[in-house]
C-alpha positions as CSV (number, residue, x, y, z in Angstrom):
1,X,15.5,-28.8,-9.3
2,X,13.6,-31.3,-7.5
3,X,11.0,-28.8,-6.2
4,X,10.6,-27.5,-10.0
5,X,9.5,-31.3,-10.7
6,X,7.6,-31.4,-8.5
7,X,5.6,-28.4,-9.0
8,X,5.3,-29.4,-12.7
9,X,3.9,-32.8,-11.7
10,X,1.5,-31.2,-9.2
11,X,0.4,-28.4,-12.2
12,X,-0.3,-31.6,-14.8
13,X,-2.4,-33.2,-11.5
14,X,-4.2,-29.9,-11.4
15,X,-5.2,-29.9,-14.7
16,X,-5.8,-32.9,-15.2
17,X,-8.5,-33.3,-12.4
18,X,-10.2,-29.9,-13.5
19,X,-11.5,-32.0,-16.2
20,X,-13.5,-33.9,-14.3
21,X,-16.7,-33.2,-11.8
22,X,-16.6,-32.0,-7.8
23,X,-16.2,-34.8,-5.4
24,X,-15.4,-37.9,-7.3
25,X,-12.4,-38.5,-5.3
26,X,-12.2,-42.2,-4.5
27,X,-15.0,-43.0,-7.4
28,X,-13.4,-45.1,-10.5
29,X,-13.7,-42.2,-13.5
30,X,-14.2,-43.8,-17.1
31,X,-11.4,-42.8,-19.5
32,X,-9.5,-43.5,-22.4
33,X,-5.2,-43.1,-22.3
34,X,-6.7,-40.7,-25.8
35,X,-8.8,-39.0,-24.3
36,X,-6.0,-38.2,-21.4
37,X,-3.2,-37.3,-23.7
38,X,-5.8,-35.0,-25.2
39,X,-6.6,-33.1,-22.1
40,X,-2.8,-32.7,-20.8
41,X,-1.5,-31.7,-24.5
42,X,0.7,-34.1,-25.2
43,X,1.3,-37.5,-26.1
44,X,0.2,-41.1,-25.0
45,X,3.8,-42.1,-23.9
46,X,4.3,-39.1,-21.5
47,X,0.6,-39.6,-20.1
48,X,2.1,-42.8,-19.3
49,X,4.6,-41.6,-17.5
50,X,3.1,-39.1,-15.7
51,X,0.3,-41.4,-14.4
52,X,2.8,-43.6,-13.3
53,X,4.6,-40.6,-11.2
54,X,1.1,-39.4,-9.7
55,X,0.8,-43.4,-8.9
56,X,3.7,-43.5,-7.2
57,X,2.9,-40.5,-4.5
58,X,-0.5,-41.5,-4.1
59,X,-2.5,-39.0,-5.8
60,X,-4.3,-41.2,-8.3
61,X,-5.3,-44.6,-8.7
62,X,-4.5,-45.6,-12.6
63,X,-5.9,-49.1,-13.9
64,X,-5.6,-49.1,-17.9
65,X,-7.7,-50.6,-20.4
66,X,-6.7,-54.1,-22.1
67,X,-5.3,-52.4,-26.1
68,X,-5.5,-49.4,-27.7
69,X,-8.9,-47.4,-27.4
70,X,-10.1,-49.1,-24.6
71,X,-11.7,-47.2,-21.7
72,X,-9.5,-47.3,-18.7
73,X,-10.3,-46.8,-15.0
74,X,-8.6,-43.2,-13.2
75,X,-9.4,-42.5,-9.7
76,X,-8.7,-39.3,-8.0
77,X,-7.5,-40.3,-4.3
78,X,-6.8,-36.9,-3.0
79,X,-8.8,-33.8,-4.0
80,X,-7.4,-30.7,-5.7
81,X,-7.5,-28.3,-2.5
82,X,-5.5,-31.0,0.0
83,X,-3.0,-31.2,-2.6
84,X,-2.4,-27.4,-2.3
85,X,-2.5,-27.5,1.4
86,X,-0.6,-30.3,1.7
87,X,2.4,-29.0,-0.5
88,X,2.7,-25.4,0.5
89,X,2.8,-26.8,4.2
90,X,5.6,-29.2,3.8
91,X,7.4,-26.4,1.6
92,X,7.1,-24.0,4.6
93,X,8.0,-26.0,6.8
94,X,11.2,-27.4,5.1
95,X,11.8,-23.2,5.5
96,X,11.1,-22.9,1.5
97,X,8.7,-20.0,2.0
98,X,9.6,-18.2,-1.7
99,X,7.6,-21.9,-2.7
100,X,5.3,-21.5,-0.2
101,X,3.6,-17.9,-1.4
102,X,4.5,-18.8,-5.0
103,X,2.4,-22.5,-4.6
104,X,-0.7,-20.4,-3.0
105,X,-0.5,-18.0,-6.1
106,X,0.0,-20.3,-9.2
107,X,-2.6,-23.0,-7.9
108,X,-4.6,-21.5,-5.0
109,X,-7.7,-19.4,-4.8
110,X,-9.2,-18.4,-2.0
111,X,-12.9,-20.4,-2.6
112,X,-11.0,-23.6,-3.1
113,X,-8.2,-24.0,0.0
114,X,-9.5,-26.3,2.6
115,X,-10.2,-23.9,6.0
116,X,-7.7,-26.1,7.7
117,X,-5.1,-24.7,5.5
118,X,-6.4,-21.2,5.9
119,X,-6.1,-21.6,9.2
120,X,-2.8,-23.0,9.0
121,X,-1.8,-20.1,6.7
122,X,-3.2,-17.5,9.3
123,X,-1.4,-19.1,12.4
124,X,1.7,-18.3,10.7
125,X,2.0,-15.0,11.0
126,X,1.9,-13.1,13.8
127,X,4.9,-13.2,16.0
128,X,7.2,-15.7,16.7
129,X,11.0,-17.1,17.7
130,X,12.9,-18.2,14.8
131,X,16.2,-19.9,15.1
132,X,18.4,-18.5,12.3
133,X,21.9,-19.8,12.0
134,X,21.9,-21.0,15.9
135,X,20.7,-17.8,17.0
136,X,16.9,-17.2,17.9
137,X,15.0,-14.4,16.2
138,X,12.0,-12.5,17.5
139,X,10.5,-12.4,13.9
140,X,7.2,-10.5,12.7
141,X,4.8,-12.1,9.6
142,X,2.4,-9.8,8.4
143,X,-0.4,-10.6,5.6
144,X,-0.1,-8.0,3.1
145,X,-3.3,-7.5,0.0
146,X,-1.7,-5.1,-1.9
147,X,2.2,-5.1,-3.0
148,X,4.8,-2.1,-2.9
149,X,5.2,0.2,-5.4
150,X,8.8,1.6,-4.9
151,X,11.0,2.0,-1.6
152,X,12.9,5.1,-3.4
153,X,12.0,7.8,-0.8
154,X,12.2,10.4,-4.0
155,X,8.9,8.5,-6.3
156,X,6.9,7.5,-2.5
157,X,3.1,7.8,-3.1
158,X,1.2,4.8,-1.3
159,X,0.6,4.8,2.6
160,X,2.1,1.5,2.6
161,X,5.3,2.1,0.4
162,X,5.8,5.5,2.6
163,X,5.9,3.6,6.0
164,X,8.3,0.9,5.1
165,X,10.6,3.8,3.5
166,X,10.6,5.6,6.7
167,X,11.8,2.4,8.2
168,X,14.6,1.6,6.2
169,X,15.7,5.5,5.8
170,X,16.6,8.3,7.6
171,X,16.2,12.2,7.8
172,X,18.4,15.5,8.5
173,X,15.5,16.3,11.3
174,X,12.3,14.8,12.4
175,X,9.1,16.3,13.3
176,X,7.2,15.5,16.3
177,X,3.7,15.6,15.7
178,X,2.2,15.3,19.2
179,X,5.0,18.7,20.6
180,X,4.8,20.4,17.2
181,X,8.9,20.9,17.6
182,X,11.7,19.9,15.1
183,X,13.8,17.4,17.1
184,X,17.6,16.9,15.5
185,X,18.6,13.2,13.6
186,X,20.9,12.9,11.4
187,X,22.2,16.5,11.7
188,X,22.0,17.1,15.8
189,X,22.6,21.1,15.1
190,X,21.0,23.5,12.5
191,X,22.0,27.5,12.8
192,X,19.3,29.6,11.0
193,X,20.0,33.5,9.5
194,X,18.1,35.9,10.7
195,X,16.5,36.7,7.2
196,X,15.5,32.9,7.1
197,X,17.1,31.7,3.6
198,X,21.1,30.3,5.3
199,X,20.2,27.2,6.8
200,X,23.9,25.6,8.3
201,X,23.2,21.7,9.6
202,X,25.9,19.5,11.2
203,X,25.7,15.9,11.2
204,X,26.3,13.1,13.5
205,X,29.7,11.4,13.0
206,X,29.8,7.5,13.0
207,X,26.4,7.3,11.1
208,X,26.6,4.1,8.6
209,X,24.5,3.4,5.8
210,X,23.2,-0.5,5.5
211,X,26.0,-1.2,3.5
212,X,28.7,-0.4,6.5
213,X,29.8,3.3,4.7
214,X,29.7,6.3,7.2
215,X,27.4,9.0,6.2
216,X,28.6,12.3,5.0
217,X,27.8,15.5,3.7
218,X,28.1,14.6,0.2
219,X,25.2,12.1,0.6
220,X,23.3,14.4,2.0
221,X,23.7,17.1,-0.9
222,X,23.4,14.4,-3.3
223,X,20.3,13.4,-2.1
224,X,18.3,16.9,-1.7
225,X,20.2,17.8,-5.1
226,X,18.9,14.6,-6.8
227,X,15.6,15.4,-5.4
228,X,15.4,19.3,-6.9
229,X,16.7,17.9,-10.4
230,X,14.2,15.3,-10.6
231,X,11.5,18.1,-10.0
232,X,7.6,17.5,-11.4
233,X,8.8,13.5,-12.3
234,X,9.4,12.9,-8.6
235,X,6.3,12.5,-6.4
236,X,7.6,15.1,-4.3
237,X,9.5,17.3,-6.3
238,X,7.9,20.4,-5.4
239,X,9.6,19.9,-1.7
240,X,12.7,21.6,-2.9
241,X,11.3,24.1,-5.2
242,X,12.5,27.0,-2.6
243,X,16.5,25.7,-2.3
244,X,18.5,28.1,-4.3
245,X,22.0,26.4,-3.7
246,X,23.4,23.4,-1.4
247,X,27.1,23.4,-0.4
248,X,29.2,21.0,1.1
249,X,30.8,23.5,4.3
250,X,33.2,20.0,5.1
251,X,32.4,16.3,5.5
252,X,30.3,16.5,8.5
253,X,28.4,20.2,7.8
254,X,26.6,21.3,4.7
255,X,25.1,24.7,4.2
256,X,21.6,25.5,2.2
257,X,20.4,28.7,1.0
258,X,16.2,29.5,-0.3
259,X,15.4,31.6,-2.9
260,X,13.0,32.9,-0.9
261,X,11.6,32.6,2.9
262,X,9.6,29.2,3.4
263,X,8.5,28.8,7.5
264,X,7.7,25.5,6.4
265,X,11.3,24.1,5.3
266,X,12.3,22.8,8.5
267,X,9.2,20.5,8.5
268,X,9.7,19.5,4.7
269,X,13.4,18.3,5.8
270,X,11.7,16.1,8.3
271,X,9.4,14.7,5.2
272,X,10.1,10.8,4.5
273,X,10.8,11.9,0.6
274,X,13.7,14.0,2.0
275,X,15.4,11.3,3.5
276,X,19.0,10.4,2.6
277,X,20.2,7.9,0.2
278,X,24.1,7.1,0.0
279,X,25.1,8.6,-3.4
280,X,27.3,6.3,-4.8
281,X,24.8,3.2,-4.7
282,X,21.5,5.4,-5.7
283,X,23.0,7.3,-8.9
284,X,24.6,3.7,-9.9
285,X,22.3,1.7,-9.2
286,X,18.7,3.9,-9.6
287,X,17.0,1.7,-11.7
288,X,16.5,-0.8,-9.5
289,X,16.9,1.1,-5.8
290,X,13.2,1.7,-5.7
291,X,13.4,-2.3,-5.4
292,X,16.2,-3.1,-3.1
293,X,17.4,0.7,-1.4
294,X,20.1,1.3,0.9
295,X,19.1,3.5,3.3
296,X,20.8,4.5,7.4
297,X,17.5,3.7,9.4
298,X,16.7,0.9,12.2
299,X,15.9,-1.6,9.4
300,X,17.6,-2.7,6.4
301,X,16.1,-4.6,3.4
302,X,17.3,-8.2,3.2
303,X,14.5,-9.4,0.6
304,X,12.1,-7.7,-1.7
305,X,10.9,-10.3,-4.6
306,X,7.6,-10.7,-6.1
307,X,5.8,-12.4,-2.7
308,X,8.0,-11.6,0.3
309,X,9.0,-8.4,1.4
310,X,12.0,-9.1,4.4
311,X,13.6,-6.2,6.9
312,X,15.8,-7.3,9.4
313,X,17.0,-5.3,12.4
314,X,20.2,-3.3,11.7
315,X,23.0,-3.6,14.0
316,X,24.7,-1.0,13.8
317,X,22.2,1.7,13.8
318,X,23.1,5.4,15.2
319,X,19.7,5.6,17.4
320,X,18.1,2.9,19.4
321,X,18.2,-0.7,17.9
322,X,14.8,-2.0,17.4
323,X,14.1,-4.6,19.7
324,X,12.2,-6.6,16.6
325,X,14.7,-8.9,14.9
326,X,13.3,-9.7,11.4
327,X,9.5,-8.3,10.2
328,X,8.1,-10.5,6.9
329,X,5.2,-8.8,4.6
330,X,3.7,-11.5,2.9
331,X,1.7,-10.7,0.0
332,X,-1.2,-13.2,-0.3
333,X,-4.0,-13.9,-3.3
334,X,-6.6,-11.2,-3.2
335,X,-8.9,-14.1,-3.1
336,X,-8.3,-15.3,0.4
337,X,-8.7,-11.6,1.5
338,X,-12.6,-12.8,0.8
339,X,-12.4,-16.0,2.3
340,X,-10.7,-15.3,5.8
341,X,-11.0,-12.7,8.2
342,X,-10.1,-9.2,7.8
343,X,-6.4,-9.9,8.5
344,X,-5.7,-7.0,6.2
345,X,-6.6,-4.7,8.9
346,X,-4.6,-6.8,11.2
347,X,-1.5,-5.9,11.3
348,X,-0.2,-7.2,14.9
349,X,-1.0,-11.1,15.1
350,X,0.4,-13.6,17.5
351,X,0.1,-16.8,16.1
352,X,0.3,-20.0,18.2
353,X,0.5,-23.3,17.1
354,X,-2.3,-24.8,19.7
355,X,-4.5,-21.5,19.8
356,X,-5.2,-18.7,17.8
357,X,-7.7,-16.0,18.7
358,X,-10.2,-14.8,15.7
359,X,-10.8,-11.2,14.8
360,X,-13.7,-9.9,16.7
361,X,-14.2,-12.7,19.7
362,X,-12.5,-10.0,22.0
363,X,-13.8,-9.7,25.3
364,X,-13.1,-8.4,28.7
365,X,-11.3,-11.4,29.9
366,X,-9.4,-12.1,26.1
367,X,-5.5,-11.7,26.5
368,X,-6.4,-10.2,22.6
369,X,-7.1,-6.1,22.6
370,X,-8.4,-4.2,19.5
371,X,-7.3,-0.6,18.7
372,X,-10.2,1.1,16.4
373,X,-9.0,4.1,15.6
374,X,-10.5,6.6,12.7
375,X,-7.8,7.4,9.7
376,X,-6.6,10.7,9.3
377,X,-7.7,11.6,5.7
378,X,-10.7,10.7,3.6
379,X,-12.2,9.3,0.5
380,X,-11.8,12.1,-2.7
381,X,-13.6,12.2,-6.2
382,X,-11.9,14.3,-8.6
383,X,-13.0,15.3,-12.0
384,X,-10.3,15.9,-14.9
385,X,-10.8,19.7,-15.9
386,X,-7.7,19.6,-18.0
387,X,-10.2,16.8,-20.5
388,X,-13.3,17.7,-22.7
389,X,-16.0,16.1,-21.3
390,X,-18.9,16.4,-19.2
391,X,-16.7,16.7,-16.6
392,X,-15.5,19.9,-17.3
393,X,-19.0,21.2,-16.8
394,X,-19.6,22.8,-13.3
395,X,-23.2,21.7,-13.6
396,X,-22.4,18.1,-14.2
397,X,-19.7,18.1,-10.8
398,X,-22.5,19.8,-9.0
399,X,-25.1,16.6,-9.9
400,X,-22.8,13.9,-9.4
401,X,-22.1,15.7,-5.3
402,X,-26.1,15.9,-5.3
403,X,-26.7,12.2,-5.5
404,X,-24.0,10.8,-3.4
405,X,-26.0,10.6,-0.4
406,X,-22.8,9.5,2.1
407,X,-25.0,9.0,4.8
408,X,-26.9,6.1,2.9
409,X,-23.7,4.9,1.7
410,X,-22.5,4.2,4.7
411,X,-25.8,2.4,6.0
412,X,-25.8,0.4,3.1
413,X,-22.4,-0.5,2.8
414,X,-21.1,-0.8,6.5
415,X,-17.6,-2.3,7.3
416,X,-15.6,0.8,8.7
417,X,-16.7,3.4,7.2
418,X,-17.3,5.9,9.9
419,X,-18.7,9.5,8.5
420,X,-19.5,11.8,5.6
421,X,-16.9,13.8,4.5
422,X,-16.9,17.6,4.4
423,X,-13.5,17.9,5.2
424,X,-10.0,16.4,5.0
425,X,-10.1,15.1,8.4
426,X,-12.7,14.8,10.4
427,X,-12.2,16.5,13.8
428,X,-12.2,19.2,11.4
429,X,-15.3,22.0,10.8
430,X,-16.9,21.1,7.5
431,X,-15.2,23.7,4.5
432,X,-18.2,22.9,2.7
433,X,-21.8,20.6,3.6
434,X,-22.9,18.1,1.3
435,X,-26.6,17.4,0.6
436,X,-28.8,14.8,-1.6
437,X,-31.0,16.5,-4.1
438,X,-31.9,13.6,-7.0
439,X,-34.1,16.7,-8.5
440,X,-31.7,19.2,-8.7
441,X,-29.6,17.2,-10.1
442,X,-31.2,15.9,-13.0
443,X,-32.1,19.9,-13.5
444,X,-28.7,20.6,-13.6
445,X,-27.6,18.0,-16.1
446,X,-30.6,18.9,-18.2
447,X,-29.3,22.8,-18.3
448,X,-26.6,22.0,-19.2
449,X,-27.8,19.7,-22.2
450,X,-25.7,16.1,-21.1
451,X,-26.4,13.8,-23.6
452,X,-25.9,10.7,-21.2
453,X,-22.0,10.3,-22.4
454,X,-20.3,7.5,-20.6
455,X,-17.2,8.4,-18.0
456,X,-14.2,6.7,-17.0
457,X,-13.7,6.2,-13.4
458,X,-10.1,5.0,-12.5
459,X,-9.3,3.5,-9.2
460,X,-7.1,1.0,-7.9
461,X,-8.9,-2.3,-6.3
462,X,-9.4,-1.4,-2.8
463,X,-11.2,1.1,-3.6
464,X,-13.3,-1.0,-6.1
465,X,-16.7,-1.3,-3.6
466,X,-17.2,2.6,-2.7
467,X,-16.6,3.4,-7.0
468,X,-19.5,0.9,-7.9
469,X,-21.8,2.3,-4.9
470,X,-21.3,6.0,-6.4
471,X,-21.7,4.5,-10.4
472,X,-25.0,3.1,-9.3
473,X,-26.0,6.1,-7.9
474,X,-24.8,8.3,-10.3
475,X,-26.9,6.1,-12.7
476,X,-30.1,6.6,-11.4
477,X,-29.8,10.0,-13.2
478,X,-28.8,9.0,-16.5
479,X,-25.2,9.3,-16.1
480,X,-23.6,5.6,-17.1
481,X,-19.4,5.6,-15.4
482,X,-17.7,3.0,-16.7
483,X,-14.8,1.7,-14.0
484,X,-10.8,0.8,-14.6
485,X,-9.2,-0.6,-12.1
486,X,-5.7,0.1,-12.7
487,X,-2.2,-0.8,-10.9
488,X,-0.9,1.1,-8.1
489,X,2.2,1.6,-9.8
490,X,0.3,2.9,-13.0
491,X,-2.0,5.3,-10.7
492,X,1.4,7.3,-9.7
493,X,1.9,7.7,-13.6
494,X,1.0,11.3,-15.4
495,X,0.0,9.8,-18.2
496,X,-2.6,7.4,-16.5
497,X,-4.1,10.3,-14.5
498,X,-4.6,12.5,-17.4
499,X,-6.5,9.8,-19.2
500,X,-9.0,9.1,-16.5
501,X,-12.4,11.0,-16.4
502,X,-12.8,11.2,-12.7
503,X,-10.5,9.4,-10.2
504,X,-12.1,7.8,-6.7
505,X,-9.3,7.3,-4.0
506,X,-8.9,7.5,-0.5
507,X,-5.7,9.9,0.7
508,X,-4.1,9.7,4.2
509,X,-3.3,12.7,6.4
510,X,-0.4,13.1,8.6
511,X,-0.1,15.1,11.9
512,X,1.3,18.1,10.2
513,X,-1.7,19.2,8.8
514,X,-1.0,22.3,6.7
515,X,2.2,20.9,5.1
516,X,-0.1,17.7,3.9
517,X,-2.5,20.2,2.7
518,X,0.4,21.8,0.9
519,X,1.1,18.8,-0.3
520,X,-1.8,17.8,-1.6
521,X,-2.3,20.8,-3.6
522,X,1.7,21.3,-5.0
523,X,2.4,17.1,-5.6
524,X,2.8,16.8,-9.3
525,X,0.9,13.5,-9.3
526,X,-1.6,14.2,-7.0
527,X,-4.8,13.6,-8.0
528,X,-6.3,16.8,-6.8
529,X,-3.4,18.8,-8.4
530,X,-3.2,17.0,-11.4
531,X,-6.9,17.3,-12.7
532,X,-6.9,21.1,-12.2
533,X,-6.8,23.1,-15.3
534,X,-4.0,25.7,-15.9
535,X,-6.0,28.6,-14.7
536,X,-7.0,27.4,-11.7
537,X,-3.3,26.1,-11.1
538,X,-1.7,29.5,-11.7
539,X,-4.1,30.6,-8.9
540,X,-2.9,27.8,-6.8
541,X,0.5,28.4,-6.7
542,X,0.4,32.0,-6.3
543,X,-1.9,31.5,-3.4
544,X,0.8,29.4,-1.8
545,X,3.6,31.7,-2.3
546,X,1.9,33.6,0.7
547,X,1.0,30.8,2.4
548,X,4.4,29.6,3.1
549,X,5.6,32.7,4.0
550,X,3.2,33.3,6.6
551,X,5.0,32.5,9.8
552,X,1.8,32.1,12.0
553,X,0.0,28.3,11.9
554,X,-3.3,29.7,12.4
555,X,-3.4,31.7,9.7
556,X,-1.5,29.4,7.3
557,X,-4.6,27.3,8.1
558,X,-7.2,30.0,7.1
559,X,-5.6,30.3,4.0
560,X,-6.0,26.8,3.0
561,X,-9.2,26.7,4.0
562,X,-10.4,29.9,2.4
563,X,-8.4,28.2,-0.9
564,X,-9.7,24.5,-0.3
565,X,-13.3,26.6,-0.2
566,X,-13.3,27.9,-3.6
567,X,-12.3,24.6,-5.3
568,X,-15.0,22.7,-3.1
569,X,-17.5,25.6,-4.6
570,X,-17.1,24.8,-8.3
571,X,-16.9,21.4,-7.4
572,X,-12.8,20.6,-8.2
573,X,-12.8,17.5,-6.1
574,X,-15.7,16.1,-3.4
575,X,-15.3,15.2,-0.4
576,X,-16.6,11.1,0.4
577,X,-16.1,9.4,3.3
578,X,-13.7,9.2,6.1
579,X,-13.2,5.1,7.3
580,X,-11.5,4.0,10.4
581,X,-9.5,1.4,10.8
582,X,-8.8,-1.7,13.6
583,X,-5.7,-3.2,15.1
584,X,-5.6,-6.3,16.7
585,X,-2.8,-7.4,18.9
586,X,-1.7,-10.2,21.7
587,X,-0.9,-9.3,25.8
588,X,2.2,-10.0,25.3
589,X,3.1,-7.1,22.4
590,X,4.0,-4.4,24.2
591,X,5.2,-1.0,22.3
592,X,1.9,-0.7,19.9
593,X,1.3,2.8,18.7
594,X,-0.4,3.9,15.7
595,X,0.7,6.1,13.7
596,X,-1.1,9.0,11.0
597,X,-0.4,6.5,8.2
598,X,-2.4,3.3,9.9
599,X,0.5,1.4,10.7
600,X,2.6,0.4,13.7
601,X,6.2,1.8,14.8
602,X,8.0,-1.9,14.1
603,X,11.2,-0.2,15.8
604,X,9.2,0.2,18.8
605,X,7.2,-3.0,19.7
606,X,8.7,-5.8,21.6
607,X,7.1,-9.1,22.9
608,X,6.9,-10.6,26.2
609,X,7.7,-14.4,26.3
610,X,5.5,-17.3,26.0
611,X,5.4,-19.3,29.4
């Protein structure tokens, strides 16, 4: 209650001073107890009052006019920025930090916090000891930009969303990207028919969900089952398309037959959108378990609310416990992500009360060490072939890939963007190589008799920079592209993605490369997918029947390619950019991998102590 008054107080001092110039604090401002009421909306008595309450903490200086209408003298003694600062600091560190990120949202913006707060705000992240109920924590704050979408591993779509899911959830099997081999989990033995459509699993005994109930085989049917029923409205639907039947052998053994053979289904298993969900508390509770889930992996939710994201070590898990105790995402302004370093690409930070290391002073003798790695994946264009429009024109697809020169968009726009794309990833042989023809271009879109119609390009904000670099372009031809940034969470809708024109976005790879492929091309909400017409669809899907019958790798891999081919030739989607990406982290974090999705294994990094 008190902190609501406060805040209140501190919104009418915020308003109030916005009224007046920059840098007046401590210089007597002419006013009338009117004119005051006027600005604040409301009456002369509660101006009153609240000038009395800002007196009394020292924020103004108030001497009133001698009767009614007479000017009266108000003095600003502290400026609008310190009083932000100032009051998000003592709310963290009375532990309030829901006020904290809340403060920094409703009152902050980047341009207008002092850089002693942001410095402040920065050194409080990283990693550090936290004494929780007489116990010490190691505890992880990271800076997030962008929020979560969903933790439900069935409606998954962002990189970021995905990696937290796979930390809070486990799988039958997993797949281990650097051997290539299917390594048990939650089921430590599989039996496979000869004809390859019985699969027989048996599962771990002793395995407890978050909420202290042992797994069992009816989770695990429950959870594939839900998946298959949920079909093209789940992100990754089309993962079950080739189970015929699931039945439960007994409570530790469950038996799955295919319709047909699919080489690939061990691997899809070991997908994070496969991962099991205890059944009781998802089909109860599945409005809201994309916001707090229950899951059996090494971390279990504690917190999810509009600013603070909280995972906290699980005791009791079947595999190793991590050795991190509590990780915090923090979601911050977008604004500061202008006025501060690139902490978003931080994602290990050691902060230290007397000494804090900035991104990019790294040197041979630094206890600090970088990791710049390059992102599996790339930067895609589609075009919306199931709209009328100029889209739908190969010609106008073929101009808009002839004056993207990536090469100059890189130059010109810098940061880490790395190399043109041609392919998905880029240790990859190009499918198909790009080139700049302005000319041909303008041929093309004169052939086909464009009429200079405005597009709608719809992206989501981090991709805002790369969109208005290829509008620009695209307008030196005569073709005007209107951008829409729209939410992540409205960017994995159908209906969103069927209104857009052409849709810019950058998509992330993993390690096993022809079921992301797969993927890519089968996901109902995938951009790629979902901006194919019918006919080229059809063609799609029975290409893939063969595809994931075809036992050998290499040649899985020549089919995609031969299939990614054609689309690239009539211009379905274009290739961009690929970006890399940079990690900074502390001597004493030991543990720091990357994985294919950008981030670091939190169950696997531990810290050495402070001496």
């Amino acid at each position: 209650m008190e902190r609501t008054l406060k805040m209140q107080l501190l919104t009418h001092f915020l308003e109030l001073r916005a009224g007046f110039e920059h840098g007046i604090e401590h210089k007597p401002q002419p006013i009338t107890l009117e004119e005051l009421a006027e600005r604040l909306y409301c009456s002369t008595r509660n101006v009153k009052i609240l000038l009395k309450k800002m007196s009394d903490h020292n924020w103004i200086s108030w001497k009133p006019g001698r009767g009614r209408g007479n000017i009266s003298e108000l003095t600003f003694m502290v400026s609008s920025e310190d009083m932000i600062s100032k009051q998000a600091m003592a709310l963290a560190n009375r532990g309030d930090y829901l006020g904290t990120i809340e403060l920094i949202h409703q009152l902050g913006k980047g341009e207008a916090l002092q850089d002693s707060f942001i410095e402040w705000l920065f050194s409080f992240f990283g990693y550090r000891t936290v004494e929780y109920e007489e116990r010490f924590k190691d505890t992880l704050r990271v800076p997030v930009y962008k929020w979560l979408v969903t933790l439900d591993p069935a409606h998954t779509f962002f990189a970021f969303d995905f990696h937290l899911v796979s930390q809070i959830f486990d799988t039958l099997i997993r797949y281990n990207p650097q051997t290539r081999v299917i390594e048990s989990h939650l089921a430590h033995y599989w039996e496979i028919s000869e004809d390859g459509l019985h699969y027989t699993f048996y599962l771990r005994k002793g395995v407890l969900f978050h909420h202290g109930r042992e797994m069992t085989a009816h989770d695990v049917m429950y959870s594939l089952s839900r998946l298959k029923k949920l079909g093209q409205t789940a992100t990754h639907g089309w993962i079950t398309e080739s189970i015929e039947t699931i039945t439960v052998l007994n409570r530790s053994s469950i038996a799955i037959e295919l319709s047909q053979p699919n080489v690939l289904f061990l691997q899809q298993l070991a997908h994070t959108s496969m991962a099991i969900v205890p059944e009781e508390i998802c089909r109860d509770n599945e409005s809201i378990f994309g916001r707090m889930p229950i899951g059996t992996g090494p971390f279990r939710l504690e917190r999810n609310d509009d600013y603070i994201c909280k995972l906290r070590a699980f005791d009791n898990y079947f595999g190793v416990r991590p050795h991190m105790d509590l990780i915090e995402f923090w979601l911050l302004p977008s604004d500061l992500q202008e006025s501060t370093p690139s902490w978003d690409t931080i994602q290990v930070y050691r902060g230290q009360s007397n000494s804090s290391k900035p991104v990019g002073v790294i040197d041979k003798d630094s206890e600090w060490h970088q990791i710049e790695q390059t992102i599996m994946g790339c930067s895609l264009l589609t075009f919306n072939r199931n709209k009328r429009g100029p889209q739908y024109h190969p010609n106008f697809r073929k101009a808009v890939d002839l004056v993207i020169d990536r090469e100059h968009m890189i130059e010109e726009l810098g940061g880490f963007r790395e190399a043109p794309a041609s392919s998905f990833i880029p240790t990859m042989e190009p499918l198909v190589r790009s080139r700049t023809d302005m000319t041909e271009a303008k041929r093309l879109l004169n052939e086909m008799g464009y009429n200079g119609e405005t597009l709608h390009m719809y992206v989501y904000r981090n991709n805002n920079e790369d969109a208005m670099w290829i509008c620009r372009q695209c307008a030196q031809i005569g073709i005007p592209i209107e951008i829409t940034i729209r939410s992540e969470s409205d960017m994995t809708q159908m209906d969103t993605i069927d209104e857009a024109d052409l849709i810019f976005y950058h998509i992330c790879m993993e390690s096993n490369y022809d079921l992301h492929i797969i993927q890519t091309l089968k996901q109902s909400n995938s951009y790629v997918r979902a901006h194919l017409n019918e006919e080229r669809l059809a063609w799609v899907d029975s290409n893939m029947e063969g595809i994931l019958s075809n036992p050998n790798l290499d040649e899985r891999i020549v089919g995609l390619h031969e299939l990614i081919a054609e689309l690239q030739e009539e211009k379905s989607f274009l290739f961009v950019l690929h970006r890399s990406q940079q990690t900074t982290y502390h001597d004493s974090i030991k543990g720091v991998t990357i994985n294919d999705l950008g981030w670091i294994d939190f169950r696997e990094i531990w810290f050495t102590p402070s001496i």
